[in-house]
C-alpha positions as CSV (number, residue, x, y, z in Angstrom):
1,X,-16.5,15.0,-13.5
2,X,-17.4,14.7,-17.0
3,X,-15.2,12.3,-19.4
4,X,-14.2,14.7,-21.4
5,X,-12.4,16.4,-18.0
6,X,-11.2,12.8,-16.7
7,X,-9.7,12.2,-20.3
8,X,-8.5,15.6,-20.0
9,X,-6.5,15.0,-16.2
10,X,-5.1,11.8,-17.6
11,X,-3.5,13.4,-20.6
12,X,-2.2,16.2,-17.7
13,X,-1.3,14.2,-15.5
14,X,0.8,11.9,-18.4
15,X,2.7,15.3,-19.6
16,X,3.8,16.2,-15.7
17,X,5.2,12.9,-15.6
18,X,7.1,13.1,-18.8
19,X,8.2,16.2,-18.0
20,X,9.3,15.1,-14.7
21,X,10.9,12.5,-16.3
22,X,13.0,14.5,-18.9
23,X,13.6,16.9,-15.6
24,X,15.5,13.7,-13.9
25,X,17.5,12.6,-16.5
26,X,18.9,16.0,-17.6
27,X,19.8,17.1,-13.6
28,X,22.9,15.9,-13.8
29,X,23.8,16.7,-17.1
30,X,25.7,20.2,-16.5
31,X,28.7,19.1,-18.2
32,X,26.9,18.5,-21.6
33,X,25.3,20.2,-24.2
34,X,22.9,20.3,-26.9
35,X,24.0,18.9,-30.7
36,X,23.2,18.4,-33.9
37,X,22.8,14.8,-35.4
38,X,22.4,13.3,-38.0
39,X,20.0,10.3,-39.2
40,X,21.2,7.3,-40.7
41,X,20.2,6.4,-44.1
42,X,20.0,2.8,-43.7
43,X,18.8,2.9,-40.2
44,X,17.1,5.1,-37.3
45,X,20.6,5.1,-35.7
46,X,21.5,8.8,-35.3
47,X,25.8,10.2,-35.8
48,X,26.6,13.0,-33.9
49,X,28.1,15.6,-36.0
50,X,31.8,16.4,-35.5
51,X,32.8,18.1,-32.1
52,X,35.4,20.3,-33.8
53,X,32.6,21.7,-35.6
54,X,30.3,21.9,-32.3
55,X,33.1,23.9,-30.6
56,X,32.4,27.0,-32.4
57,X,29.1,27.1,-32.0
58,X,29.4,26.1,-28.1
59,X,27.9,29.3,-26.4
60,X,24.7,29.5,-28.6
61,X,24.5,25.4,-27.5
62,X,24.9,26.6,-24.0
63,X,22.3,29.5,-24.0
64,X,19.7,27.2,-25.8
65,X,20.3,24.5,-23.3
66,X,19.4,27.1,-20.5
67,X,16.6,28.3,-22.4
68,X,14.9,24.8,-22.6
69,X,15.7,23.8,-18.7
70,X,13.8,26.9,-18.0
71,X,10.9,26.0,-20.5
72,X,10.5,22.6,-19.4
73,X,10.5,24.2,-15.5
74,X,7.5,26.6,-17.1
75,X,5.5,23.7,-18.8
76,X,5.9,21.6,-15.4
77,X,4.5,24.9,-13.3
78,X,1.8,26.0,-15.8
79,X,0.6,22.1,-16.4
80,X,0.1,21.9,-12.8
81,X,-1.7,25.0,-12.5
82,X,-4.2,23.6,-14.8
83,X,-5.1,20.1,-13.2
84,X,-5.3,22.3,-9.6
85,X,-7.7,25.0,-11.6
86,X,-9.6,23.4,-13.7
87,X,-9.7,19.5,-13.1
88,X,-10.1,19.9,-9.3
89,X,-9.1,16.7,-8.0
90,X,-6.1,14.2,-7.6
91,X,-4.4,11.5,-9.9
92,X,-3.1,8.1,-9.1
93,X,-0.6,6.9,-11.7
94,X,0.1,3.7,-10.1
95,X,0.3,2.2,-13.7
96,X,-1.2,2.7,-17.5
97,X,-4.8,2.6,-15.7
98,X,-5.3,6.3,-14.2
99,X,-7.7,6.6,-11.4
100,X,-9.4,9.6,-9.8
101,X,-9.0,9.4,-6.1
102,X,-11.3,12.3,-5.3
103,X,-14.3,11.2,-3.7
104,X,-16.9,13.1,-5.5
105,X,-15.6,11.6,-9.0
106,X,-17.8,8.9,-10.6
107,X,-14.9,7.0,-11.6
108,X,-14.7,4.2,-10.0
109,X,-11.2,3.5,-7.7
110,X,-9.6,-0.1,-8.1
């Protein structure tokens, strides 16, 4: 496995678990939706922008919060694909440090 491929797996192998991550945290969010915010001047504090205004945009919310479930389930399917194509071997994320476990890699396993 060249570096460039290993530095390639990590980066991967980082996105499926962000994705993943994003995946868990929005499961049990059916009873919300997407809105608009609005960044503080004085800080990086965000304000939600009024719910009576929300309300009548609700079903274009709803339709782009499908939309992007189903986009992140694509991402998470296609980004696999590619470490079981092209990178041909398995990932331990046990912490920052990323370790190839396959035993034809020259990377060495802690």
């Amino acid at each position: 496995m060249t570096e460039e491929q290993y530095i390639r797996a990590v980066q991967i192998s980082n996105r499926i678990e962000t994705l993943n991550n994003v995946k868990k945290e929005i499961e049990g969010t059916r009873d919300h939706r997407l809105w608009y915010a609005e960044k503080s001047i004085s800080s990086s504090d965000f304000r939600l922008c009024s719910e009576y205004r929300m309300r009548d945009i609700s079903d274009i919310l709803d339709k782009h919060d499908t939309m992007i479930r189903a986009e992140i389930d694509e991402e998470r399917e296609t980004t696999e694909e590619e470490t079981s194509e092209d990178t041909q071997h398995v990932l331990c994320a046990a912490d920052v440090s990323v370790l190839c476990c396959a035993d034809w890699c020259q990377h060495p396993i802690a």
